[in-house]
C-alpha positions as CSV (number, residue, x, y, z in Angstrom):
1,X,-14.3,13.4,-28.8
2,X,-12.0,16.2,-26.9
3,X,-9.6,14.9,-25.1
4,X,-9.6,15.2,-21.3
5,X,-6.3,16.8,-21.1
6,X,-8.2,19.7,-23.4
7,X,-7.7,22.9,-21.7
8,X,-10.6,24.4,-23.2
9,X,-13.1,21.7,-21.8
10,X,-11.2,20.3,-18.7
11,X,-11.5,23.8,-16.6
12,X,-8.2,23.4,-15.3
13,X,-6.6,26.8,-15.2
14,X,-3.0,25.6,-17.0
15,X,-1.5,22.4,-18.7
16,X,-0.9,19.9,-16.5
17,X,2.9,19.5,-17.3
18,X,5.3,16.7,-16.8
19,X,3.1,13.3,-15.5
20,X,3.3,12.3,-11.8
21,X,6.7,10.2,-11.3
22,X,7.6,10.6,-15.2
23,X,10.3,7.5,-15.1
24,X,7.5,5.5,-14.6
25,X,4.3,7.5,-16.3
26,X,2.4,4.9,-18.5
27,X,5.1,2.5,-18.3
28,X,2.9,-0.8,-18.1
29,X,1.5,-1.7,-21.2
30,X,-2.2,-3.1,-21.1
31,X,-2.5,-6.3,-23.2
32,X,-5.7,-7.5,-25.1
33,X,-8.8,-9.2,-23.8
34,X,-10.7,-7.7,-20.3
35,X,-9.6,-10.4,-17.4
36,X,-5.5,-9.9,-19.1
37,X,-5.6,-6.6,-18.7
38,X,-7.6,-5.9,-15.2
39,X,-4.9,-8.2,-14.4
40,X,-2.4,-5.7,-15.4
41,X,-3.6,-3.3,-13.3
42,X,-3.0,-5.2,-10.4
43,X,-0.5,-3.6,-8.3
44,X,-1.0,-0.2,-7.2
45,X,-3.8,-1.0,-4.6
46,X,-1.7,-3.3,-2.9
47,X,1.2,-0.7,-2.4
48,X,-1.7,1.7,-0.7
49,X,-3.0,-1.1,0.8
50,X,0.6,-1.2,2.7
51,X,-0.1,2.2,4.3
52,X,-3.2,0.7,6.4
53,X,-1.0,-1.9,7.9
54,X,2.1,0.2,8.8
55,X,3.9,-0.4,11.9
56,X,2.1,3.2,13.6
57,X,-1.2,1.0,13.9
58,X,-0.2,-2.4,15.3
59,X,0.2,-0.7,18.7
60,X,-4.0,0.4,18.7
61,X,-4.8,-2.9,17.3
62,X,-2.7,-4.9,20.1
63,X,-3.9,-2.4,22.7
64,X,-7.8,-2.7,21.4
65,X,-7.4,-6.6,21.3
66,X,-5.6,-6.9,24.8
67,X,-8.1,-5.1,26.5
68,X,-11.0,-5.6,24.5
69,X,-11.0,-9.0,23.0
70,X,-12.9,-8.7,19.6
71,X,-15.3,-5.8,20.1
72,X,-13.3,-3.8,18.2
73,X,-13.0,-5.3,15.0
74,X,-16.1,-3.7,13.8
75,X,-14.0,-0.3,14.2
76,X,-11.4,-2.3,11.5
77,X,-14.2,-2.8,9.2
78,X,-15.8,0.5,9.7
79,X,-12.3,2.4,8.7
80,X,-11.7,0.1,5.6
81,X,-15.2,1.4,4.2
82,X,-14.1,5.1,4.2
83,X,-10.6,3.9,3.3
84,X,-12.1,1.9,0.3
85,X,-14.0,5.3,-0.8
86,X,-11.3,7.8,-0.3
87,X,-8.7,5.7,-2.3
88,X,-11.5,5.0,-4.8
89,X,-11.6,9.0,-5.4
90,X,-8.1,9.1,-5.9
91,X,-8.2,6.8,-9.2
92,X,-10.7,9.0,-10.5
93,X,-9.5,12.3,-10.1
94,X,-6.0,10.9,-11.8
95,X,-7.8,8.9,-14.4
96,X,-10.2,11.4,-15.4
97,X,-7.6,14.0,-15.2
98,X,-4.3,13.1,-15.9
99,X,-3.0,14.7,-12.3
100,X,-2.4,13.1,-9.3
101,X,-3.7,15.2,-6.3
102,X,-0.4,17.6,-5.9
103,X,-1.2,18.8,-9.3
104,X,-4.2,18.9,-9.0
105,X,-3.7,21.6,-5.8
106,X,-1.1,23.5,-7.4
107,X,-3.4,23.9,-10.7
108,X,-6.5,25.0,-8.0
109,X,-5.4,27.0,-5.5
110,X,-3.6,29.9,-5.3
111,X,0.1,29.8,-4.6
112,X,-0.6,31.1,-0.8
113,X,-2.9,28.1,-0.4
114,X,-1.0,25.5,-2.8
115,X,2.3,26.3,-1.0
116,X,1.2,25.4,2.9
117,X,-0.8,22.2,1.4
118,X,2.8,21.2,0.2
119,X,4.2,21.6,3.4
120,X,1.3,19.8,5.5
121,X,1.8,16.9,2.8
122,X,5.6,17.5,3.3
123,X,5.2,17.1,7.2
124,X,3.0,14.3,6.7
125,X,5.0,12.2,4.6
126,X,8.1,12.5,7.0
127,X,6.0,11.5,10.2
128,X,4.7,8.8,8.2
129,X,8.3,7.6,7.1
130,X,9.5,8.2,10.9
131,X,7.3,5.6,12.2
132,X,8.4,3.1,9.6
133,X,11.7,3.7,10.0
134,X,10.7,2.7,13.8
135,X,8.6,0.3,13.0
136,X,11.9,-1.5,10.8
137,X,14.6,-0.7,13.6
138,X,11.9,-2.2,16.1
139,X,12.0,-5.7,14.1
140,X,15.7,-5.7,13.1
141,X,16.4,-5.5,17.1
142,X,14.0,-7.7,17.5
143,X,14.6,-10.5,14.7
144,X,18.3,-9.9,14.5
145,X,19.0,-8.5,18.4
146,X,20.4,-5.1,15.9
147,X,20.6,-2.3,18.6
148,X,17.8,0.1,17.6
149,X,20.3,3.1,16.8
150,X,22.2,0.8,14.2
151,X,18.6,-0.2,12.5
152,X,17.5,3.1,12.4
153,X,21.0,3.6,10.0
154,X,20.5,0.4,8.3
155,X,16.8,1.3,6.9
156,X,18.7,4.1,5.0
157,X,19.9,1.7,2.6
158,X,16.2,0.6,1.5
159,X,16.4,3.5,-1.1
160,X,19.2,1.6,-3.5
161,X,16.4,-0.8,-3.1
162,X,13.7,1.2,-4.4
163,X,16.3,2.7,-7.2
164,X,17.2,-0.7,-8.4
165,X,13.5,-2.3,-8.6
166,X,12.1,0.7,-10.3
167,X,15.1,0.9,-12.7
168,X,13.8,-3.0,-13.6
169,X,10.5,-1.7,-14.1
170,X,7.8,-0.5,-11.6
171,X,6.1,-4.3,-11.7
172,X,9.0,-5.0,-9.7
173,X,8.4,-2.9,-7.3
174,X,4.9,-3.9,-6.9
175,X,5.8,-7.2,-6.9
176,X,8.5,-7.0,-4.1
177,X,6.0,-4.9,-1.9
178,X,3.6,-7.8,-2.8
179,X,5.8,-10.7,-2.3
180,X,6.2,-8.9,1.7
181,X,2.2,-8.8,2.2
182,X,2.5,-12.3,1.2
183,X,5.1,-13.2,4.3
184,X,3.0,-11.0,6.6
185,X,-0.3,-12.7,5.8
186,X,1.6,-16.2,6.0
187,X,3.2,-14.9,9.4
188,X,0.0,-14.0,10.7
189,X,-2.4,-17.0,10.1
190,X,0.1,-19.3,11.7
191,X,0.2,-16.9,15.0
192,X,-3.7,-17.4,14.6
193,X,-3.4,-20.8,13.9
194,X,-1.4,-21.1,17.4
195,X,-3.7,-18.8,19.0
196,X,-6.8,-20.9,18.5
197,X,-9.0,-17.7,18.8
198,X,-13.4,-18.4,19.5
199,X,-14.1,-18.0,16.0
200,X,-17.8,-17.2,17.1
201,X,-16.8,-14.7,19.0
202,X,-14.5,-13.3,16.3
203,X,-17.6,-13.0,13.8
204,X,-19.9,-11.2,16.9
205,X,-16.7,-9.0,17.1
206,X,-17.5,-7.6,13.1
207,X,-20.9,-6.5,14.7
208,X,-22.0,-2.9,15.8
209,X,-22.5,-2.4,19.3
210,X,-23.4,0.5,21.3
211,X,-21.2,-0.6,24.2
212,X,-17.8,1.1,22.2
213,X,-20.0,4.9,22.8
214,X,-20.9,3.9,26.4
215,X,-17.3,2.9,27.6
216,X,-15.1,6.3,27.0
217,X,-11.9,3.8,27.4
218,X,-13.0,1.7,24.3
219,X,-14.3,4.9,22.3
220,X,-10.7,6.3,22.7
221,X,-9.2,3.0,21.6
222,X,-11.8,2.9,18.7
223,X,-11.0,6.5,17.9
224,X,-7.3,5.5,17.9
225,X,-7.9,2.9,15.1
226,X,-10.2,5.1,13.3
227,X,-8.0,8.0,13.4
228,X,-5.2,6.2,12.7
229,X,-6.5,4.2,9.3
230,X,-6.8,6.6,6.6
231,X,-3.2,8.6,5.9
232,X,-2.5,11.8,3.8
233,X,0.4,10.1,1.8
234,X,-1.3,7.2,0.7
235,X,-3.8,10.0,-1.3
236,X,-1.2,11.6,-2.8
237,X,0.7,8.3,-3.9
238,X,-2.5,6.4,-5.2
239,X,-3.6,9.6,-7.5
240,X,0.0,9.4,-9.1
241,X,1.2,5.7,-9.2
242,X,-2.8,4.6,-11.1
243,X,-1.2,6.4,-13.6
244,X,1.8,4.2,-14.7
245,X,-0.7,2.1,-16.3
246,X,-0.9,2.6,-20.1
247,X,-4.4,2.9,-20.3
248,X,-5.2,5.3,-23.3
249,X,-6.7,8.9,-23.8
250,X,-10.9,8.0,-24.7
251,X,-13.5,8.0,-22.2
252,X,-14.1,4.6,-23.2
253,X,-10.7,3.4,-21.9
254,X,-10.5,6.1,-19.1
255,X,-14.1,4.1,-18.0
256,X,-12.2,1.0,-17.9
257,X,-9.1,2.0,-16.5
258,X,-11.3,3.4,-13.4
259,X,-13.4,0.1,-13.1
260,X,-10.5,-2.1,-13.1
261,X,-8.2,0.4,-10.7
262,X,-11.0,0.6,-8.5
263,X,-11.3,-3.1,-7.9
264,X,-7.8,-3.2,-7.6
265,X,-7.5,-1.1,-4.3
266,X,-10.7,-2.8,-3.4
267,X,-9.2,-6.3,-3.2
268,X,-6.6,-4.8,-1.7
269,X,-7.7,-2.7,1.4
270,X,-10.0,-5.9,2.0
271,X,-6.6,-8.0,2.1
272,X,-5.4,-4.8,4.6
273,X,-8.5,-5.6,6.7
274,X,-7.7,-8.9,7.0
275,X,-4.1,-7.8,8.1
276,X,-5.4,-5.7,10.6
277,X,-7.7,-8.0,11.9
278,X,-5.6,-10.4,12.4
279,X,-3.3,-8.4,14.8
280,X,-6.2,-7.3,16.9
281,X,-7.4,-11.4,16.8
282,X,-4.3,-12.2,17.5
283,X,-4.2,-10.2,20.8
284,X,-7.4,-10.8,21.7
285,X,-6.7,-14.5,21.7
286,X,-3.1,-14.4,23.1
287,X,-3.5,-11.6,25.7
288,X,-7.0,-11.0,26.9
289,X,-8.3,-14.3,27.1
290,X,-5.2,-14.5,29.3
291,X,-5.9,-11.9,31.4
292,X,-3.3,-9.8,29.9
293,X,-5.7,-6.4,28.9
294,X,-2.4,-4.0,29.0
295,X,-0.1,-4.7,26.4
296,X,0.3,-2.0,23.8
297,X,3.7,-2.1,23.2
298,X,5.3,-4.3,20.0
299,X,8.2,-5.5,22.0
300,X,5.7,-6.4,25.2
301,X,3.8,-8.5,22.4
302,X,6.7,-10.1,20.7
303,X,8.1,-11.2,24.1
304,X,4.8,-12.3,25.7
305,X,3.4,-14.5,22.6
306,X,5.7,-17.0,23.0
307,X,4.7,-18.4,26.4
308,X,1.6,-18.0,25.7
309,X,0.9,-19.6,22.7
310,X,3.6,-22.7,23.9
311,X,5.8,-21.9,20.4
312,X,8.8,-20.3,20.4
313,X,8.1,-19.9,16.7
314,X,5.2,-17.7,17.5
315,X,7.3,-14.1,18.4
316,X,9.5,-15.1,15.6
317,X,7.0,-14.7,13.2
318,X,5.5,-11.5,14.6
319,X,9.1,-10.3,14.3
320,X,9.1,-11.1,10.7
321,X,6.3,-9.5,9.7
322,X,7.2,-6.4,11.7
323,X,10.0,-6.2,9.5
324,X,8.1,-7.0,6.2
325,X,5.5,-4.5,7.2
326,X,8.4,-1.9,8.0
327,X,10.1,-2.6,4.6
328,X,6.9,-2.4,2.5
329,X,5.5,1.2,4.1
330,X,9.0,3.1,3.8
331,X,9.2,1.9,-0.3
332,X,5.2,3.5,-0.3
333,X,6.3,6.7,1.6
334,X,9.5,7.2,-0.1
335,X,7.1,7.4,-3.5
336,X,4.7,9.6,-2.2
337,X,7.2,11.8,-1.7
338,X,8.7,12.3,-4.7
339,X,4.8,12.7,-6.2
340,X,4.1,15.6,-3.5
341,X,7.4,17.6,-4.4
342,X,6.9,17.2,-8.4
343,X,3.4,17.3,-8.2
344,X,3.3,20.9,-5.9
345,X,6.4,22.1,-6.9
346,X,7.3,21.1,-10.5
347,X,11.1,20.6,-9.2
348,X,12.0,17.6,-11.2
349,X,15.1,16.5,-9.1
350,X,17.2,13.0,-10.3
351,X,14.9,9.7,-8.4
352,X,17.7,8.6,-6.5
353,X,18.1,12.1,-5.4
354,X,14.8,12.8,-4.2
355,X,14.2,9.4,-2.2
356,X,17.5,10.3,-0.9
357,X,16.6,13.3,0.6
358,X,12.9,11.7,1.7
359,X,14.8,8.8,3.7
360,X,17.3,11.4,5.1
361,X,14.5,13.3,6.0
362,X,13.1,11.0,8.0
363,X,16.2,9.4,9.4
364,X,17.9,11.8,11.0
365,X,14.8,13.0,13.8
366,X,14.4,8.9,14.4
367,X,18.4,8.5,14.9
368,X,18.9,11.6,17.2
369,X,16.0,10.0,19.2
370,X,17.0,6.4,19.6
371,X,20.5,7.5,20.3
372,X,19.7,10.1,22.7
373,X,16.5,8.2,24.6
374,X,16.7,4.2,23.3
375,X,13.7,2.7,22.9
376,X,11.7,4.8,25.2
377,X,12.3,7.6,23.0
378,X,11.3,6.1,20.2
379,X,7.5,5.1,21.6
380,X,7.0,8.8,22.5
381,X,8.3,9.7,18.8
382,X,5.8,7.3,17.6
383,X,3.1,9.1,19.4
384,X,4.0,12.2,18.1
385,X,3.9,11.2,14.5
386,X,0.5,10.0,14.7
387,X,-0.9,13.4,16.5
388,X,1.3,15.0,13.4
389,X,-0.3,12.7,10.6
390,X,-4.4,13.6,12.2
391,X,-3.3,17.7,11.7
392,X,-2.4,16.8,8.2
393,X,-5.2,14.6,7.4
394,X,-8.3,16.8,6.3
395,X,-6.1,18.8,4.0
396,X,-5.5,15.6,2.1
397,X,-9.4,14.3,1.9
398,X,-11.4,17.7,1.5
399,X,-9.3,19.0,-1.7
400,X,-9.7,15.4,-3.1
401,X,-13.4,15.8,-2.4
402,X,-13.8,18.7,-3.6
403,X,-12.3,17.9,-7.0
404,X,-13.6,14.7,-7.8
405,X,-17.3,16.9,-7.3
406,X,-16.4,19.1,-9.6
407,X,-17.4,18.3,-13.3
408,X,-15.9,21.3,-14.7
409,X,-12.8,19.7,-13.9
410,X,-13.9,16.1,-14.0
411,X,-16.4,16.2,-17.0
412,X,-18.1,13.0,-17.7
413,X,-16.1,11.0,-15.4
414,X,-17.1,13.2,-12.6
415,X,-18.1,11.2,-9.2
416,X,-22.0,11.0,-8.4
417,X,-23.6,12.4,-5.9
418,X,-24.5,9.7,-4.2
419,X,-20.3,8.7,-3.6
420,X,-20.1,12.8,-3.3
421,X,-22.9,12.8,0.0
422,X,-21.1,9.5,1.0
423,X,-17.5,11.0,1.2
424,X,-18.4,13.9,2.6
425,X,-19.6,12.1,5.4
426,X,-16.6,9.7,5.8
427,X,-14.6,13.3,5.5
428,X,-16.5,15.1,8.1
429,X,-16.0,11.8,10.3
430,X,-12.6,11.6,10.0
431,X,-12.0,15.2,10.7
432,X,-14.2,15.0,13.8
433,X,-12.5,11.8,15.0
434,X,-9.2,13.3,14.6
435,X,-9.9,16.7,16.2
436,X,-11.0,14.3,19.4
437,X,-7.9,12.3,19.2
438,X,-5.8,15.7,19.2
439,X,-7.5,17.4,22.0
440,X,-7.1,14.0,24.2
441,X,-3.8,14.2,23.6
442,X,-3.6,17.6,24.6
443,X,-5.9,17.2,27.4
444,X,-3.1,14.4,28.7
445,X,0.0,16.1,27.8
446,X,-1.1,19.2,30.0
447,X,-2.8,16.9,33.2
């Protein structure tokens, strides 16, 4: 059987070339027997899984829960679906392949196509590691009382981090990021616990209702979360880190490799769900059965849930897993960067040098803000980067669309039509959602 890599039956016009994030390309060796080894494969779902939670969309999910209560939760689950199917696309195109998605552009598209693509993943990737680095400066000053200009300069030092898990092994890395979802899940269902929510009305709130389309202030809330959900970086990091797995050359193994990564960022976004959900629960219960329907800001929240819940342990705990969540996204982004440079351009720069220059990146817009405006800078910068991250967002999803249809370039492992009709409707949704939360913003910004 030819191998997949086969120029002469893949349809790829030239050799794929070095492996996404080569230091770590098919560094986990698969063991014997089926439940061992889908338990090796483990791992990389839970680090996408990270980019659903970020700090950019605990403000919607505060704001949709304060003034909402739990109607919007059925906006959560609707956004994990698509988020479930797009991330499942992006273990097939690298398993059947052997390229994560930057390769995969550079090897489609001609160089005045492949070339902007980098620099929409580019601009992406930073506006994704700006609100993180926020996001981490926001619980520092909150945790620690840090001023926000000195966390912004402390989450520079997460990259010696990254360097020294990585040089351990990449299970390291996975199992740091997953030892932080841990302390955000156990952070979380104690606020919960406090907060007593109406569990029935928590279950009603997972149910579709025709009220978010008649109210145009919950549609643009709903649009938020939607919008807000499914980010370019975390295609471009999934396609390249499914691939550190050992998993072997035959379609047999490639078969397997997909089945078992698939469930793995299955479980995963359905733990993200529960992340999310909780947060919106969370303010439901704390804020609007209180009467408190405008709260969208994390420090608002932090210092409101104590009073209200009667625990001074409560805004502790949201300040911890602020932090954790913060932590956990910028180790994700600072990845996906390194894939979208080697991937587009082939420049195969030293790790530490390359996450250098990603955290730099991304550093030095979020310092000049918080020293020059403080923390009413850094909300507006947070805006932005969401607005910057929908621009970015279809030319992410329709390339991996597009490729995964393709059996010339797939062959057998190509997706079916079925999941091909299905994504191009999540696609077309998120591009439509995204154009609306763009012209709102507009709209605003010139009123």
């Amino acid at each position: 059987m030819p191998s997949l890599f086969d120029m002469s039956s893949s349809k790829w016009r030239a050799a794929r070339g070095e492996a996404a994030l080569s230091d770590v390309h098919a560094s986990v060796v698969l063991p014997k027997g089926a439940w061992r080894r889908f338990a090796a494969f483990l791992g990389p779902g839970y680090m996408v899984a990270v980019g659903y939670m970020d700090p950019g969309n605990w403000a919607t999910s505060i704001a949709g829960g304060s003034k909402f209560g739990y109607t919007l939760l059925v906006v959560a689950l609707i956004s994990n679906v698509m988020a479930i199917v797009l991330q499942a696309l992006c273990a097939r195109l690298a398993i059947a392949s052997g390229r994560d998605l930057a390769q995969a552009c550079r090897d489609a598209f001609p160089r005045w196509i492949s070339l902007p693509l980098w620099l929409s993943a580019e601009l992406a990737i930073i506006a994704t590691d700006i609100a993180e680095v926020i996001g981490t400066a926001i619980g520092l000053n909150l945790l620690f009382g840090i001023p926000l200009e000195l966390g912004v300069l402390i989450t520079a030092l997460d990259v010696f981090l990254i360097l020294w898990l990585q040089n351990k092994g990449f299970r390291w890395l996975e199992a740091f990021v997953i030892t932080l979802l841990g302390i955000i899940t156990l952070s979380f269902g104690i606020q919960i616990f406090l907060a007593d929510p109406v569990w029935g009305d928590v279950i009603r709130g997972f149910a579709p209702t025709v009220e978010i389309l008649r109210n145009p202030e919950m549609l643009y809330l709903a649009l938020g979360i939607l919008g807000a959900t499914v980010m370019p970086h975390n295609l471009y990091l999934h396609s390249a880190i499914v691939q550190t797995r050992a998993y072997g050359d035959s379609l047999a193994e490639k078969r397997e490799a997909l089945r078992f990564a698939t469930w793995d960022s299955t479980i995963a976004l359905m733990f993200a769900l529960l992340i999310n959900a909780s947060i919106l629960i969370l303010a439901a219960a704390s804020f609007h059965s209180n009467g408190l329907t405008e709260v969208a800001a994390l420090e608002d929240a932090h210092q409101l849930l104590g009073p209200l819940l009667g625990q001074g342990i409560a805004p502790m705990l949201f300040a911890v897993a602020l932090l954790a969540c913060g932590l956990n996204s910028t180790v994700t982004a600072t990845l996906a960067g390194q894939a979208v440079m080697e991937g587009f351009l082939q420049i195969r720069l030293p790790p530490w040098l390359r996450r250098a220059i990603t955290r730099m990146i991304a550093i030095v817009p979020a310092a000049l803000v918080t020293l020059y405006y403080g923390s009413a800078g850094t909300g507006k910068l947070l805006i932005l980067t969401q607005v910057i991250l929908s621009l970015q967002l279809p030319f992410a999803v329709v390339p991996l669309v597009l490729f995964t249809a393709d059996r010339k370039k797939m062959g057998a492992m190509a997706a079916p039509r079925w999941l091909v009709a299905f994504a191009i409707v999540i696609a077309a949704i998120i591009i439509a959602l995204n154009v609306k939360l763009l012209w709102d913003f507009a709209t605003a910004t010139a009123g």
